[in-house]
N, C-alpha and C positions, 0 to 999 in steps of 0.2 A: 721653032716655037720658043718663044722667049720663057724661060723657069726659074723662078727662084726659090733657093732653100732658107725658111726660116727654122732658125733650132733654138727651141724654147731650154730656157735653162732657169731662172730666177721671175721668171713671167708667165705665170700660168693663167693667163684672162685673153680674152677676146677686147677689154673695153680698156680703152687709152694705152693700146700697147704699141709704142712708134715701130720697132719691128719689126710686128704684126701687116702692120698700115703699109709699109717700106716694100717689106715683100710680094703683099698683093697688088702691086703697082706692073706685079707681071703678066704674063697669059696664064700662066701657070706655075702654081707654088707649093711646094714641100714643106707643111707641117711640120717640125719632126721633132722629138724628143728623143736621145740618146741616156737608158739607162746603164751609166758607166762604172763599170767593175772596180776605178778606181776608188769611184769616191763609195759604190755600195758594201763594198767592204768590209767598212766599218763602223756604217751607219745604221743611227738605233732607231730600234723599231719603233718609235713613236713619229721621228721625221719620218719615215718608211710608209708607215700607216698617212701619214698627214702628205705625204708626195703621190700616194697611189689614187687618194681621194679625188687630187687635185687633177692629176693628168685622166680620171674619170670623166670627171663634169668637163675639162679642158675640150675632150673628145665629144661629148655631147654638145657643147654649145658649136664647135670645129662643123659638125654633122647637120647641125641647124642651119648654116651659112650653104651649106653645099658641098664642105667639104669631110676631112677626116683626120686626126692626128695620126702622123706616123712614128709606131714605134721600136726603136732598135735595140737590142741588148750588146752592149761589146765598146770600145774603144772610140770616144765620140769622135776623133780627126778620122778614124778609118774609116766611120761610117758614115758621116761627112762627104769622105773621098766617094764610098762605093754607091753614096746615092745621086752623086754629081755626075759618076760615069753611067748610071744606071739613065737618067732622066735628062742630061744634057744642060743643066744646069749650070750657068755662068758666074751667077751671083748667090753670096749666101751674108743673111741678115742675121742678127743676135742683138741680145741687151748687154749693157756694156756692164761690166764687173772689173771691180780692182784689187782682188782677192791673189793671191802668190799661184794658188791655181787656175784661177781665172784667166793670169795674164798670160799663164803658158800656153794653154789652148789656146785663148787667141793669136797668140803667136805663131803657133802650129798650125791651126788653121788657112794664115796668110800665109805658108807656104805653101798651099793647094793653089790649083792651076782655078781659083774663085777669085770674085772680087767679092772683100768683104768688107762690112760696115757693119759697127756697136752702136746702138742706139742706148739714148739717156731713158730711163724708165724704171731701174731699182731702187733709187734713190728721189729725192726732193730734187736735189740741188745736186749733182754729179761732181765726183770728188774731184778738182782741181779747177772746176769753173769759178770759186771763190778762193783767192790768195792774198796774203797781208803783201803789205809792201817789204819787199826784199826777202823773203820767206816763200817756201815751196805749202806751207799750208800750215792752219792755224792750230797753236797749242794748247790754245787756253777757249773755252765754250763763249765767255761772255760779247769778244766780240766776234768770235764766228756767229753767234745770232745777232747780231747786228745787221751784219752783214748779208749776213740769210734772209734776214726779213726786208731788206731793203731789195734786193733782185728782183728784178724780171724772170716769172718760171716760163716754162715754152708752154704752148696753147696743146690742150690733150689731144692726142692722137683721135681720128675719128675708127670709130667701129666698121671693118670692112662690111659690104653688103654680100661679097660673095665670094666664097672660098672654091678657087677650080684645081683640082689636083689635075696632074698629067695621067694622061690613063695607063690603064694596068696596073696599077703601083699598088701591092697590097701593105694595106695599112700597119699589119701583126697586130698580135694579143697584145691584151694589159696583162703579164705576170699578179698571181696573189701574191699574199703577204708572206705566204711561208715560201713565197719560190725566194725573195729577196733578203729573208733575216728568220735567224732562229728565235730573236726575240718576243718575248708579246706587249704587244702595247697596254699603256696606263687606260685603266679600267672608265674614266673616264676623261677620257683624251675628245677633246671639242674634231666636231667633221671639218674635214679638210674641200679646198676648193673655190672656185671663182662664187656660184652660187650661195653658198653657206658666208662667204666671206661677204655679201651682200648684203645677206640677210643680215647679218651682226651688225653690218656698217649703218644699215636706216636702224634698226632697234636703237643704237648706241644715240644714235645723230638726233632720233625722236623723243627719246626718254632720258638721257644723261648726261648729252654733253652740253648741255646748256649747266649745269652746275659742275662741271668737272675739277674745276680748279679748286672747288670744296671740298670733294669727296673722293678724289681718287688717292688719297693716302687713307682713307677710311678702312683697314683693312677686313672687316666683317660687311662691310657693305657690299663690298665685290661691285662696285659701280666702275668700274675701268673698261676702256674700249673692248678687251679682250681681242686685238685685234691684229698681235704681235704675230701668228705666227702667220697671217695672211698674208701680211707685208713682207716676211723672211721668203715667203716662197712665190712673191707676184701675184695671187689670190686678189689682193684689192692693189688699186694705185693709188701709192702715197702720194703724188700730186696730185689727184680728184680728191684725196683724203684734208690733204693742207687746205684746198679752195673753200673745206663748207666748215671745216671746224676750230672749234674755238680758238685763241690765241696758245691759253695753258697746254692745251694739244698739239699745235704748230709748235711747240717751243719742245713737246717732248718728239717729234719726228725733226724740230734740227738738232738734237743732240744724237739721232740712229742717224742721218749724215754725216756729223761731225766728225763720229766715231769711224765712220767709213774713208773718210778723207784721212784722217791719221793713221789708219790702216794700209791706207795705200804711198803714204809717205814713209812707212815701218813697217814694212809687211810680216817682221818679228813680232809683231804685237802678241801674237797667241803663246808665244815662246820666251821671250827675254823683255825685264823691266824698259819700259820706253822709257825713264827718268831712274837709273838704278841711283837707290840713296844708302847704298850698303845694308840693306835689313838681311837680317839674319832671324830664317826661319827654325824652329827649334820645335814645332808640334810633334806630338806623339802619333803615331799610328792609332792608337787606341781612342784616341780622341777625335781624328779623324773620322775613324769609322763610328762613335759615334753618331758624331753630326750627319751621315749618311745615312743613316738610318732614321733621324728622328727620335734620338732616344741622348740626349744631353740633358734632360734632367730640369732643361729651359724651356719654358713649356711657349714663345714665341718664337725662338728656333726651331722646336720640333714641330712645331702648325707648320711652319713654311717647306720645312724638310718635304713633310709627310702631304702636302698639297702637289708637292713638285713629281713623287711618284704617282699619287693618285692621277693626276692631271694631265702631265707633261706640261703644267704651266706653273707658275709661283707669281702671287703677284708683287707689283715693282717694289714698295714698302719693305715687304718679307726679303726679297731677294738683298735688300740692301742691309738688313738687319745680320740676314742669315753670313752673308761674305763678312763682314765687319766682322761678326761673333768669333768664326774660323780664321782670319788673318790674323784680328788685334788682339782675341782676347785667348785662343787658344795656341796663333804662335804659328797656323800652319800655312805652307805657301800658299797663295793665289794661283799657283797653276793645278792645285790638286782639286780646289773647288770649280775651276774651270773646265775641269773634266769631265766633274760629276756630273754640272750641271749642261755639261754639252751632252751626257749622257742623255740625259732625259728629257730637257727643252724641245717640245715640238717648235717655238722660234730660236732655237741656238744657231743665231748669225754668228760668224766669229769676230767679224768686227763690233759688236754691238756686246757681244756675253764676254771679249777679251779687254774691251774697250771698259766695259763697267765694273770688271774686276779689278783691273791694276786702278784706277780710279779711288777705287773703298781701300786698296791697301795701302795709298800710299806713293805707289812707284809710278802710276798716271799722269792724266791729266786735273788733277782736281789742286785746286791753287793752296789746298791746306791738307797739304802731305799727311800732317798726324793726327787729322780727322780721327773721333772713335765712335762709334755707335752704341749707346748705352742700352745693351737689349730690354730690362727693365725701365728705363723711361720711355722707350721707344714703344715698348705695348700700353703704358698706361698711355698714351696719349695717339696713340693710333688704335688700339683695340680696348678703350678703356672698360667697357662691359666684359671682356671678356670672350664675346660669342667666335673669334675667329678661330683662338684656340680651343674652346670645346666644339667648333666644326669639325676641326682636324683631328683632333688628341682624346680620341674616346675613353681615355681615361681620366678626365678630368670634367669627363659634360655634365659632370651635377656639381660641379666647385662654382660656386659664385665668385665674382669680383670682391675684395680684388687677389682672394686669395688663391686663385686661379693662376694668378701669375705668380706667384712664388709658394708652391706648394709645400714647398720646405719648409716654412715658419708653421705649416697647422701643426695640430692636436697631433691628428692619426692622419698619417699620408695618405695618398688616395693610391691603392691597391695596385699593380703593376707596373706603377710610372716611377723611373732611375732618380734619385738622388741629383743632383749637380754636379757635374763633374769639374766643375772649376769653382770657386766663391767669390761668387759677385756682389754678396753685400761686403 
């Protein structure tokens, strides 16, 4: 009986997953998802929550087809090996990833007695299928989208009709949340999952993205796909995503390619400047923790701080104000804000959260190194009512515009909220 193993890793959907399609091309196929001790680790409980979600629904629509996700706890090549000895299994299918641990396990994988094949499907545009001339891959965004936009994407995967496991094969539990992390998730952290991640994609597609390119810096409108952490974990496919939606949208899914390609060219990205220009970080611990908290005294840093706990999300505006505020104005590395916010990101891709840090500080890809982000201009003209920060910053939710944003110049402070801890006028 011919079997093949597909093992979901970065593709949690049934729909346009080539993989998926590749696998079921056999009599019989192994679903599988491997939760691996390496990477649970040290993973926070909001991806945790947002991965458990997904390989939920992953299993129900799996069950719809005929068949059943399988899942293993332990060391994915070994269980890789022991379900290939177990079902007889020749072949084993995956989505191709270019991440420093991605390419280990692939690596290790192909030394199993399998034949294996990565399929394109995490990305738009898979990172090395666009290259400059003479160059392993492009440095600068402007004409990587050029180039992005000018491609042939491949035609989506079609949706298998029927999934046949090999018999006897027991499925195993889904682990809770407290078997995989001591942490608890942000109190309002969005569901995880191919269906949830559907339902956000038509709302967005019906209601929003036809003005996007207006309003997705509007930071109290909250009109943004919201759709970052589906694409982080395969929930929706960004190439079904690119075919229906706007251009300004296309342009922000090839800059989370772009990001990936340079990733895979530097797989230090997460760790050391891709462009070091000699900065010398000098930030205080104290100011640090600040800004972790939500308590700087800067009432458009602290909205986005304190969105990013609540949430596990921050939207794109805030995130760029909030790294700026932290590198430029308070001095501290980029890899400390890279932590935080990996901390909590239910979408913390590393090529995408390492990619847009070094980016705002400086040592990136951004063509104008001493970039700075004025947090006071940057709210009057993205939050200029004010409502973003009195969403977040309940101590400020009866300060009108525009004194809202610099609480510092009233009468009488508004009761609980810190001073500034740096002086920005």
């Amino acid at each position: 009986m011919d079997t093949s193993i597909l093992l979901f890793t970065r593709d949690l959907r049934v729909r346009d997953n080539p993989a998926l399609a590749a696998a079921c091309r056999a009599e019989r196929v192994v679903p599988l998802f491997v939760l691996d001790e390496t990477i649970l680790r040290d993973a926070p409980a909001n991806r945790v929550r947002f991965l458990l979600d997904g390989l939920a629904d992953l299993r129900e629509s799996l069950r719809g087809l005929g068949g059943d996700l399988v899942v293993r706890r332990g060391g994915t090549v070994d269980e890789v090996a022991r379900l290939a000895r177990r079902t007889g299994a020749r072949s084993l299918h995956l989505a191709e990833e270019r991440s420093a641990f991605a390419e280990r396990r692939l690596g290790a994988l192909r030394e199993l007695d399998l034949e294996v094949t990565a399929h394109p499907g995490v990305t738009v545009v898979p990172p090395g299928a666009v290259t400059p001339a003479g160059g392993d891959h492009y440095r600068v965004f402007t004409p990587y989208w050029h180039k992005w936009s000018e491609i042939r994407h491949r035609p989506a995967a079609e949706t298998p009709r029927e999934v046949r496991l090999p018999p006897g094969l027991r499925p195993g539990r889904l682990p809770r949340l407290a078997d995989l992390t001591s942490g608890t998730p942000s109190p309002r952290l969005a569901r995880g999952g191919e269906t949830a991640g559907r339902e956000r994609m038509e709302a967005w597609l019906k209601e929003d993205a036809e003005v996007y390119d207006d309003v997705h810096d509007d930071l109290a409108a909250a009109r943004t796909s919201r759709l970052s952490a589906h694409l982080k974990f395969g929930c929706v496919s960004p190439l079904e995503l690119a075919g229906v939606a706007p251009e300004a949208f296309r342009r922000q899914l090839a800059w989370r390619d772009f990001h990936h390609q340079v990733a895979a060219a530097f797989p230090d990205l997460p760790r050391r400047d891709y462009r070091p220009r000699g900065t010398r970080w000098d930030g205080q611990e104290d100011a640090l923790a600040a800004w972790r908290e939500g308590m700087t005294g800067v009432p458009i840093v602290d909205a986005g701080m304190r969105q990013l706990r609540a949430e596990g999300f921050m939207h794109n505006r805030a995130r760029m104000i909030t790294a700026s505020f932290l590198t430029r104005n308070l001095g501290v590395d980029w890899r400390e804000g890279l932590r935080h916010f990996d901390r909590w990101l239910a979408d913390g891709d590393v090529a995408d959260n390492a990619g847009n840090w070094q980016w705002v500080a400086g040592t990136g890809n951004d063509t104008r190194p001493n970039r700075v982000l004025n947090p006071l201009r940057q709210a009057a003209r993205f939050d200029p009512d004010g409502a973003y920060v009195r969403a977040h910053v309940p101590e400020l939710a009866d300060v009108p515009a525009p004194g809202v944003h610099r609480p510092w110049t009233m009468r009488a402070a508004p009761p609980g909220y810190p001073s500034p801890i740096i002086d920005l006028d």
